[in-house]
N, C-alpha and C positions, 0 to 999 in steps of 0.2 A: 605427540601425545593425542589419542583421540578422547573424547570426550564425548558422556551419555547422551541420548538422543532427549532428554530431557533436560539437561544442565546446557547442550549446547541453544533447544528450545529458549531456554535464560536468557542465555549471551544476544543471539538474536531479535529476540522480542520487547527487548529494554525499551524500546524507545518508540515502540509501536505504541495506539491509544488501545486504550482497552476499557472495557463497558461493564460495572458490575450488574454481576444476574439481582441485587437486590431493590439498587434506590435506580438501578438504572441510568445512571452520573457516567458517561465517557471522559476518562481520566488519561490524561496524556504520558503522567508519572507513573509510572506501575510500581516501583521501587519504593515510592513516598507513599503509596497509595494501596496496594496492598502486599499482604504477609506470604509468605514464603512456604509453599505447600509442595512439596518432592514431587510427591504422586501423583500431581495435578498434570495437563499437559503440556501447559507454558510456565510449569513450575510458581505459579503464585495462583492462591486461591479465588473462585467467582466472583465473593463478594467483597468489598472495598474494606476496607480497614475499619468506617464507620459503623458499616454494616454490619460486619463481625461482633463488633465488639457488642455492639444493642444486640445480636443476636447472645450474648454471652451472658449479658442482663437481665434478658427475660427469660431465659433458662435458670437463672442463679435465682430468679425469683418462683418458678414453681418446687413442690416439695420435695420431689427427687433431685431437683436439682440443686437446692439450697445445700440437700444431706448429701450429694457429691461432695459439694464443694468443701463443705466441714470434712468429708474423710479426708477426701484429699489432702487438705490442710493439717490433721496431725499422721496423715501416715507420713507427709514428707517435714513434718517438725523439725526431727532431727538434723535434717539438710541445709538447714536454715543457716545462715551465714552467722548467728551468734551461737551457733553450737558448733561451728566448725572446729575451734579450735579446743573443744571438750574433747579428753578419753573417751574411748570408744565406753569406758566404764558408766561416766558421766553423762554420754547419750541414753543410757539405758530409759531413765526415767521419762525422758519423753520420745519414746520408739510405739510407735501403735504394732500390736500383735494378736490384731484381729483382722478379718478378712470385711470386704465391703461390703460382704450377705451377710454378715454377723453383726454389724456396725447395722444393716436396715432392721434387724431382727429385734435389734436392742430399742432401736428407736419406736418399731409398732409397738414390743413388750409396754415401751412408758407411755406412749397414747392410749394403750388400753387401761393401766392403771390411773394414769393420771392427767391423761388427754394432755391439752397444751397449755400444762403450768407448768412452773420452774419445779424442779423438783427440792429445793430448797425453799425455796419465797414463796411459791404456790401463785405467785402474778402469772397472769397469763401474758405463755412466748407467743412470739410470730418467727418467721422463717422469711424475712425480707433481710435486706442489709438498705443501707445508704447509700448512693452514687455517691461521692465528693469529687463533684467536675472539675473544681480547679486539680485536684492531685489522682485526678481520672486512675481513683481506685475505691474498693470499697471500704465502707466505714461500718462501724457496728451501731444498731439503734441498744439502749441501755436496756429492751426487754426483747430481744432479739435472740433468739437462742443458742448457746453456744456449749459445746461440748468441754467439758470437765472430766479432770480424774479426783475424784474422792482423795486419795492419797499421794498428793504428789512427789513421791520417794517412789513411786511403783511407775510403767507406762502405761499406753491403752490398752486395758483388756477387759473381757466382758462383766469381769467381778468391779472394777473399779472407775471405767465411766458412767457419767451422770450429764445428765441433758438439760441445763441451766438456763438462765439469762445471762446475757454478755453483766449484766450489771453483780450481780452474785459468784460471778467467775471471778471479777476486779475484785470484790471483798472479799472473796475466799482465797485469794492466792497467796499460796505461800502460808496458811495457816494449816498446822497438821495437829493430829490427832490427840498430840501431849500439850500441844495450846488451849485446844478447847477443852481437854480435864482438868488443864491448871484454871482456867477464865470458871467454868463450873465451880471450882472448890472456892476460888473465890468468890462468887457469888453465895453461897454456902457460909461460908466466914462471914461476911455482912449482913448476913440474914436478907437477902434480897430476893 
């Protein structure tokens, strides 16, 4: 069996040192140490695994990169391991079917209307997230901004996301539109 000149690169190279281009750390481990890049020429990427990753954070923290990170996050919703085993019917509701220029477009529209408030609460977002080191993933801040669908019987689309706080997404979830006329009428009835 012959094998690519870049997977045999792999085979060979495992147990050479190898020196990330970022912190500069000669790592004997490449395997432990870093991530697995095809295209690369010894098949694993420049910089260390460290390095990556803080490079992934400081991008997740400017503002393109935050609204990456939220598309990405409901255009692959559906993928998610607790929708796996949903009908394809029952994916419906959380399927994004917008594109990621339309998803930037929606986002300038609400800064110009209503710059960086929630669009519910009117508290002003920010577009950071949390590190949580010990389960080395991100966490949400409670005024951090998070993408909402108005209706959640419908998916992403440009009539019915809304660009919230993680904290108003928690209270609003799962409330729909016959909630809030009934919760109305009642407040109606008690003269409230």
């Amino acid at each position: 069996m012959t094998l690519s000149p870049n997977l045999n690169n792999v085979l060979t190279n495992l147990d050479l040192p190898k020196k990330c281009f970022g912190c500069k750390i000669v790592y004997q481990n490449i395997v432990e140490n870093f991530f697995v890049r095809k295209k690369s020429k010894d098949g694993y990427s420049s910089k260390c695994k460290k390095c990556e990753i803080q490079k992934g954070i400081e991008y997740a923290r400017t503002e393109i990169g935050y609204l990456t990170v939220c598309y990405s996050s409901i255009k692959n919703r559906y993928k998610n391991v607790r929708y796996r085993s949903l009908s394809e019917k029952e994916k419906e509701p959380h399927r994004c079917n917008i594109t990621k220029k339309e998803f930037f477009e929606l986002w300038e529209e609400h800064k110009k209307n209503f710059g960086y408030r929630c669009r519910l609460t009117e508290i002003k977002i920010i577009l950071e997230r949390a590190v949580d080191n010990k389960k080395r993933r991100f966490a949400g801040y409670s005024n951090a901004m998070s993408v909402d669908r108005l209706n959640p019987l419908i998916g992403y689309t440009k009539e019915n996301i809304i660009f919230v706080s993680n904290e108003a997404n928690k209270i609003k979830s799962g409330v729909t539109k016959d909630i809030c006329i009934k919760v109305l009428k009642l407040y109606e009835e008690k003269g409230l």
